[in-house]
N, C-alpha and C positions, 0 to 999 in steps of 0.2 A: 524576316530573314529565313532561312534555307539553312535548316542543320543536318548534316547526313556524316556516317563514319568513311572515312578513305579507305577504301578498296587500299590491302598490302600487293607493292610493286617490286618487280625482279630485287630490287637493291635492298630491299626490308627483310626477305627469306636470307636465313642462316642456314649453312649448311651442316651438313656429317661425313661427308662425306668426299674424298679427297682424289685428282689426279695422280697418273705414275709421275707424272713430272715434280709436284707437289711435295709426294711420299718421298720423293730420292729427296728433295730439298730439304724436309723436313729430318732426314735421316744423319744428310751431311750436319745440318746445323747442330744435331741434339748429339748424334753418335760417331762422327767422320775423325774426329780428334783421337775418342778412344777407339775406333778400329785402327787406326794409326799408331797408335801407343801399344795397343794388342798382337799387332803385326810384327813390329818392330822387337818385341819380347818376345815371338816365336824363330824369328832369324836370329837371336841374338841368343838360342837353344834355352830356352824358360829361365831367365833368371830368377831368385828368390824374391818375391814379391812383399815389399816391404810397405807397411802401415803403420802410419805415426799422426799423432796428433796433428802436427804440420801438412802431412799429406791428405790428412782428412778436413783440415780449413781447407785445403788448398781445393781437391774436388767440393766440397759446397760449395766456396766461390765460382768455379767453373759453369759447375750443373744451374747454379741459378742465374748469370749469363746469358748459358746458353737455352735454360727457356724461356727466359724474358725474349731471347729475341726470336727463338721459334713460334712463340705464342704470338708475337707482333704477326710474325710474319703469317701464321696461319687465319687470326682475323685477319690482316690485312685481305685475304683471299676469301673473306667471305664466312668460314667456319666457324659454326657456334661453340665459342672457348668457354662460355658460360658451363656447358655440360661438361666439360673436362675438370671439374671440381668432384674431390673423391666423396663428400658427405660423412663423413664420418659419423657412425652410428655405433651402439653396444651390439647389436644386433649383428651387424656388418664384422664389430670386431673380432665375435664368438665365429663367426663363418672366415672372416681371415686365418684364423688357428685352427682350423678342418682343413681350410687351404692348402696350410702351411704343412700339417700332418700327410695330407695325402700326397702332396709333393715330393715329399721325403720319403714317404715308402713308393713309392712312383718310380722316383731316382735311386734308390739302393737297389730294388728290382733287377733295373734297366743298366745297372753298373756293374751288379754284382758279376758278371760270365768276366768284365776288364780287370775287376780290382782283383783279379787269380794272377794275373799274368806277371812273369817275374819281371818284366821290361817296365823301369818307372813311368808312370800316365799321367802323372799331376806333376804341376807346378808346386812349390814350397811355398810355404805362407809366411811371415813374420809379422806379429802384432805388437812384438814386444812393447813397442813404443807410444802405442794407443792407447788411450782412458776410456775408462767405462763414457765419462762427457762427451768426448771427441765422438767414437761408435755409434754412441746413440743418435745426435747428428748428423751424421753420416748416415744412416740409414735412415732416416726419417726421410732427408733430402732425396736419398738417390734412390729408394723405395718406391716414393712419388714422382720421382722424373722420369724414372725407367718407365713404370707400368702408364704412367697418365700421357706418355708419347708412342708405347710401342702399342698400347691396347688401344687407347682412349682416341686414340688419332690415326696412327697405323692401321692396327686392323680394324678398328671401325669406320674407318676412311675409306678402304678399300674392300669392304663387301663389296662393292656393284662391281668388280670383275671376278667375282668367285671365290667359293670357302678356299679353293686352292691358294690363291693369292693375298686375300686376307688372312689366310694362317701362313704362307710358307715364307712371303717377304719381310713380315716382322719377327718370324722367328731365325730366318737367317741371317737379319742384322744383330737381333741377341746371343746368336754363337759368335760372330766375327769381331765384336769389342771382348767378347771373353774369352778366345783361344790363348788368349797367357795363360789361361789355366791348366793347360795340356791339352790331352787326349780322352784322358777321365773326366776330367772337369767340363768339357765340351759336352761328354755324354751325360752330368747330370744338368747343361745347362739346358739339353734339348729336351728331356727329361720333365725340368721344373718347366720353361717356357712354354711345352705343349699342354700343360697341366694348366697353367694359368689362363691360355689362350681359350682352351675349353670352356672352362669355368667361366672366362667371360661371356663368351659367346652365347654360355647358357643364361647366363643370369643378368648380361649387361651390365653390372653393378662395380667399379672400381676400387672401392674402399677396402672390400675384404681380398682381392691381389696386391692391393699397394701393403695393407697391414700385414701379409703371407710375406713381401716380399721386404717388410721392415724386422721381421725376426729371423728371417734368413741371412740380413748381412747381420745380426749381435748375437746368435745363440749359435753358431757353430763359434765365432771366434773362443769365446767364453766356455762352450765344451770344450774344446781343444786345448784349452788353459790347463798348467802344471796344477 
């Protein structure tokens, strides 16, 4: 008998890389609900944005949802979802907390000429209702869905039509679900977004923007605590 390896055929290669058609699908399924929810809080002149344990079950069930079925949906097309796993390392997590610092002096920077102005720029927060439990979940979740769909898949999807398009489409879907935050909060989200985008781009490496982006939803609520 005759043993030889199989030559890999169109249908065996995984990809990285994603169409605009794709990218907008991928956009509506992870992010179309909360641009809509965002939207809606901006006509409706910023109301106080209210977090509670129930609201924060309520987005993990969402968020995991909906990237069960963007993940379906992006293997189904071919894309290797295997590398969309963050790796969690010590290593990564010490470079997650540089992240997270240079992010923050990045966005106070970039805030500071707005936060003079006497005209309110932010939306109100309320946490009163959330647990330290509930937060941590929350951000763990949405830490890892935000950055493993807008980095991970977004803008690494779409390198092959230019740095332009790989940084400017995912990071204008990351302003558009968070314009409830205001007008300030806009400017530290383009701020942190372009910070993280960078960082990727440099390093390829997920782990330490998802962990940057898992202390940014629980240490401000908690500084900001009486």
């Amino acid at each position: 008998p005759t043993f030889y390896l199989r030559q890999p055929v169109a249908a065996d290669l995984k990809r990285t890389t994603i169409t605009l058609a794709e990218a907008a699908m991928v956009t509506c399924l992870c992010f179309g609900l909360a641009i809509f929810l965002s939207t809606r809080a901006v006509l409706a002149d910023f109301p106080v944005a209210q977090f509670s344990d129930s609201s924060n079950i309520w987005s993990i069930c969402i968020e995991l949802i909906l990237a069960t079925a963007a993940t379906l949906y992006v293997r189904a097309r071919g894309f290797d979802v295997v590398t969309l796993y963050p790796h969690p390392t010590l290593r990564g997590t010490f470079a997650g907390l540089g992240v997270f610092v240079l992010a923050c002096l990045v966005g106070g920077l970039v805030a500071a000429p707005f936060a003079r102005s006497q005209v309110p720029l932010t939306a109100e927060f309320s946490f009163a209702g959330s647990s330290l439990t509930s937060t941590v979940l929350f951000a763990i979740v949405n830490g890892t869905f935000e950055e493993v769909f807008l980095l991970g898949v977004l803008v690494r999807g779409l390198r092959g039509y230019g740095l332009s398009i790989a940084v400017g489409v995912p990071l204008l879907v990351r302003v558009l679900y968070h314009l409830y935050q205001g007008p300030l909060g806009v400017v530290w989200i383009l701020a942190f977004g372009l910070t993280f985008t960078l960082v990727y781009l440099r390093t390829q490496k997920l782990w330490p923007l998802v962990f940057a982006h898992i202390l940014w939803d629980i240490v401000p609520v908690y500084a900001a605590a009486p």
